[in-house]
OpenMM code with the backbone's topology and positions (N, CA, C; nanometers):
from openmm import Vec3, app, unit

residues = "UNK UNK UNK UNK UNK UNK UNK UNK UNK UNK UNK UNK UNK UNK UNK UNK UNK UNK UNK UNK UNK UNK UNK UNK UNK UNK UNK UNK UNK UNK UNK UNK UNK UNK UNK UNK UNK UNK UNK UNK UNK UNK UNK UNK UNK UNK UNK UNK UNK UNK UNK UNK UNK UNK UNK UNK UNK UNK UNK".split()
positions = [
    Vec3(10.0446, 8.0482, 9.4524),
    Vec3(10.0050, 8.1518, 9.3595),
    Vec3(9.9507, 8.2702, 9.4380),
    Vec3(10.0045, 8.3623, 9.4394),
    Vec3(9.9695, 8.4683, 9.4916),
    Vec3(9.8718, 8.5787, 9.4260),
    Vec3(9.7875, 8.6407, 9.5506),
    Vec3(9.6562, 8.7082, 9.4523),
    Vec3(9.6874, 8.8627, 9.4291),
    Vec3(9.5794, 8.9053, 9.3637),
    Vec3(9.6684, 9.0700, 9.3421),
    Vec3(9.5612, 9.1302, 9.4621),
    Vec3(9.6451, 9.2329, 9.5278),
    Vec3(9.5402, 9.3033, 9.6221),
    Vec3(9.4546, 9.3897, 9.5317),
    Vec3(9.3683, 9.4412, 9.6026),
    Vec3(9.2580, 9.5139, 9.4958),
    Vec3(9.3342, 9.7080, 9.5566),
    Vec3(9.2541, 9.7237, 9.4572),
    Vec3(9.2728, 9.9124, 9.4515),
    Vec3(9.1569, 9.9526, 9.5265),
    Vec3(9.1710, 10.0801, 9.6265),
    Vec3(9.0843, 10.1059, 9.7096),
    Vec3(9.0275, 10.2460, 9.7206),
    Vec3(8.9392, 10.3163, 9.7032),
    Vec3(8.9412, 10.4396, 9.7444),
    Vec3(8.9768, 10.4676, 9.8769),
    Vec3(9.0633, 10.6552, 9.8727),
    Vec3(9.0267, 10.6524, 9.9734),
    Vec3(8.9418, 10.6401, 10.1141),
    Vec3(8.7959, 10.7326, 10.0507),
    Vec3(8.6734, 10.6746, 10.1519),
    Vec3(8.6751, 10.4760, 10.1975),
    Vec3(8.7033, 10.4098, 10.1142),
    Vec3(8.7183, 10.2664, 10.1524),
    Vec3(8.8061, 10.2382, 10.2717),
    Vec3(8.9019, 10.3036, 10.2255),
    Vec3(9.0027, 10.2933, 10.3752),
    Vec3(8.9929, 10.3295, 10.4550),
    Vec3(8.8830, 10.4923, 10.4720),
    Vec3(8.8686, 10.5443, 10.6138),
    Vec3(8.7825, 10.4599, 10.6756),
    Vec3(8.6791, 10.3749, 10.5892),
    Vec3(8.5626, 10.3107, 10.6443),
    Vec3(8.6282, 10.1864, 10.7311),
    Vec3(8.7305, 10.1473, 10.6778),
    Vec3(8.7984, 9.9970, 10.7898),
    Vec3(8.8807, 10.0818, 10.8666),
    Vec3(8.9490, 10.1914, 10.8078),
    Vec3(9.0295, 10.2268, 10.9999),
    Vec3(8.9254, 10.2632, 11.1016),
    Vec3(8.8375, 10.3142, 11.0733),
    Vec3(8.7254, 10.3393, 11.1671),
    Vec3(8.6528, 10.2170, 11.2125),
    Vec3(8.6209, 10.1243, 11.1026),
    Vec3(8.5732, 10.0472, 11.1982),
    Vec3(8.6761, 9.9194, 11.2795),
    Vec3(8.8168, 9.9705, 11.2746),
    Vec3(8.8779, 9.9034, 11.3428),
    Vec3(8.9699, 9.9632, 11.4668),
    Vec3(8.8556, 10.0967, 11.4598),
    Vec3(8.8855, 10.1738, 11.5597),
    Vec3(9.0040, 10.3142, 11.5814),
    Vec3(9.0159, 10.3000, 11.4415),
    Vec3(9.0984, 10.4379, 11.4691),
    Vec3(9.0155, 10.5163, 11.4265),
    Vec3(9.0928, 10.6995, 11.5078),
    Vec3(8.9778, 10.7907, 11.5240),
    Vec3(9.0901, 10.8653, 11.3981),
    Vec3(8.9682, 10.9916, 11.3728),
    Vec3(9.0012, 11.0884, 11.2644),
    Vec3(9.1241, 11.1707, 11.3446),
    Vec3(9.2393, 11.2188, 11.3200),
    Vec3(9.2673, 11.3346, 11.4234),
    Vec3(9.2955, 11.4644, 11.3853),
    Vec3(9.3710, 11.4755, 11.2439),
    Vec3(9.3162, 11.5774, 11.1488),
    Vec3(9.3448, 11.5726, 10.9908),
    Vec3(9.3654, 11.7017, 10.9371),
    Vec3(9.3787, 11.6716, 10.7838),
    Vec3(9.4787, 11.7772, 10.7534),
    Vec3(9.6105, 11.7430, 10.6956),
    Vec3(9.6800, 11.8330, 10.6375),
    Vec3(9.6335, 11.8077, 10.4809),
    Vec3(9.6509, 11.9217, 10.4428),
    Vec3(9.6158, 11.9594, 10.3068),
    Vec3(9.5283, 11.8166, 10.2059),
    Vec3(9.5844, 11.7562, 10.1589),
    Vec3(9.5115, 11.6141, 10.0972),
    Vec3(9.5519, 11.5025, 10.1699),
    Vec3(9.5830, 11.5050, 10.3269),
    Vec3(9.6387, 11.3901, 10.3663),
    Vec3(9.5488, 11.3819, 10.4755),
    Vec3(9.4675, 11.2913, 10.5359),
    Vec3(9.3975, 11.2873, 10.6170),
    Vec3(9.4624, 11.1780, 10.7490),
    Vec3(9.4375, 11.2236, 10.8814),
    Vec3(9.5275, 11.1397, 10.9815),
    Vec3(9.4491, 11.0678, 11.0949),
    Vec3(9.4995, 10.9371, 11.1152),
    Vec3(9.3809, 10.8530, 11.2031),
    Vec3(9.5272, 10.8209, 11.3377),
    Vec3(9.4496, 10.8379, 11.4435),
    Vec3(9.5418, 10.7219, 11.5038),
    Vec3(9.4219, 10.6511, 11.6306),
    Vec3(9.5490, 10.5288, 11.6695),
    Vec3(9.4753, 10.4431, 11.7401),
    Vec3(9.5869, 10.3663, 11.8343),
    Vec3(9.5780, 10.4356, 11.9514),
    Vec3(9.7093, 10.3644, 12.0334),
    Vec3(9.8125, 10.4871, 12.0312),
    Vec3(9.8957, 10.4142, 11.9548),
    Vec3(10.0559, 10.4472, 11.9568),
    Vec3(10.0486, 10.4583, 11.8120),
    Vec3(9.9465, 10.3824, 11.7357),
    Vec3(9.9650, 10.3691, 11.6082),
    Vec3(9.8986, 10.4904, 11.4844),
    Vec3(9.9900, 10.5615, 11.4076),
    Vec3(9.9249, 10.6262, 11.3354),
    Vec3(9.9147, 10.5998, 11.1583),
    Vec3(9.8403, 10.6175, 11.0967),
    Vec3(9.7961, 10.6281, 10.9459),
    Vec3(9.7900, 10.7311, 10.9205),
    Vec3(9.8572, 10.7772, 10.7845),
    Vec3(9.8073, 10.8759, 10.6456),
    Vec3(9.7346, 10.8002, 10.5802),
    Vec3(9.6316, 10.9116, 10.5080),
    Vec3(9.5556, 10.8134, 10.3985),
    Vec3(9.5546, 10.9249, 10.3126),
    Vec3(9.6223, 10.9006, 10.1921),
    Vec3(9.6557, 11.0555, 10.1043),
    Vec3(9.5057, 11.0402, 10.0453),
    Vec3(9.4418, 11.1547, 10.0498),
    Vec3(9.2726, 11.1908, 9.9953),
    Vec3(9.2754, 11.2292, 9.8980),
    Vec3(9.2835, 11.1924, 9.7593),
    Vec3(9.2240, 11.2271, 9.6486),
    Vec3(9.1218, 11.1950, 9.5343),
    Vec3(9.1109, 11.2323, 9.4392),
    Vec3(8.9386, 11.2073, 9.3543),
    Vec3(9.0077, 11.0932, 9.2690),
    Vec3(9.0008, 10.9588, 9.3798),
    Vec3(9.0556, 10.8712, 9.2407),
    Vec3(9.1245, 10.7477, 9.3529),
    Vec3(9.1277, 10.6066, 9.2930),
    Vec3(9.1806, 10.4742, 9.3766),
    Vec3(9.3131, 10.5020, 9.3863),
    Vec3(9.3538, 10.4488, 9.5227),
    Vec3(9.4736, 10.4337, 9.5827),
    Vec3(9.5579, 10.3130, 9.4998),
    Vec3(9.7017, 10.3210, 9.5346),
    Vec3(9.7895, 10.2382, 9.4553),
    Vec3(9.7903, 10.1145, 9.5487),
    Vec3(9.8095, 10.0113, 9.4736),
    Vec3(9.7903, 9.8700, 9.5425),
    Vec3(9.8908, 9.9048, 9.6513),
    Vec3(10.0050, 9.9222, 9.6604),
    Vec3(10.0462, 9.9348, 9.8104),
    Vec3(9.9982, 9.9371, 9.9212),
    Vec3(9.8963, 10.0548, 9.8974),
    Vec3(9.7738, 10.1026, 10.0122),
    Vec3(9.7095, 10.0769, 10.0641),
    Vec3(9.7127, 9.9056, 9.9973),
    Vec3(9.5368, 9.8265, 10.0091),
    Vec3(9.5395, 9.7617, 10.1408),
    Vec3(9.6837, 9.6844, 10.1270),
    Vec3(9.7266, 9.6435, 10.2588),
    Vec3(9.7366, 9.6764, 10.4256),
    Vec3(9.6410, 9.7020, 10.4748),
    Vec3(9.6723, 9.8055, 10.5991),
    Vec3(9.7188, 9.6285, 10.7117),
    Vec3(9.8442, 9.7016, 10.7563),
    Vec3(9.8544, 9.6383, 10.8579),
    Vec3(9.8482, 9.6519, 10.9734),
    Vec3(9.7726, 9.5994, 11.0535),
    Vec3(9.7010, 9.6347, 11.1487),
    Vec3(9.7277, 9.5047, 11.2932),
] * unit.nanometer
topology = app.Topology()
chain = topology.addChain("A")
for resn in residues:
    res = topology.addResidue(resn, chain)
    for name in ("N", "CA", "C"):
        topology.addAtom(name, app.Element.getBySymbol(name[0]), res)
């Protein structure tokens, strides 16, 4: 039985890429950009929870 992922704000998500070590690097318009390595993230920034897709960061 599989569980439902939860809905996240954005601020929620910047708080685990950061603390899993990716840095800020900048912000186009509502899209804010982390990387870490080789590896980069969007985290689209708006006033309101992300779509379960989002919740998932694979890391």
């Amino acid at each position: 039985m599989s569980k439902e992922l939860p809905s996240l704000t954005p601020n929620k998500i910047i708080q685990i890429l950061e603390k899993i070590g990716f840095q800020f690097l900048r912000q186009t318009e509502s899209h804010k950009i982390f990387v870490k390595d080789e590896h980069l993230v969007i985290v689209p920034f708006h006033n309101r929870d992300l779509k379960k897709r989002y919740s998932c960061l694979n890391y």
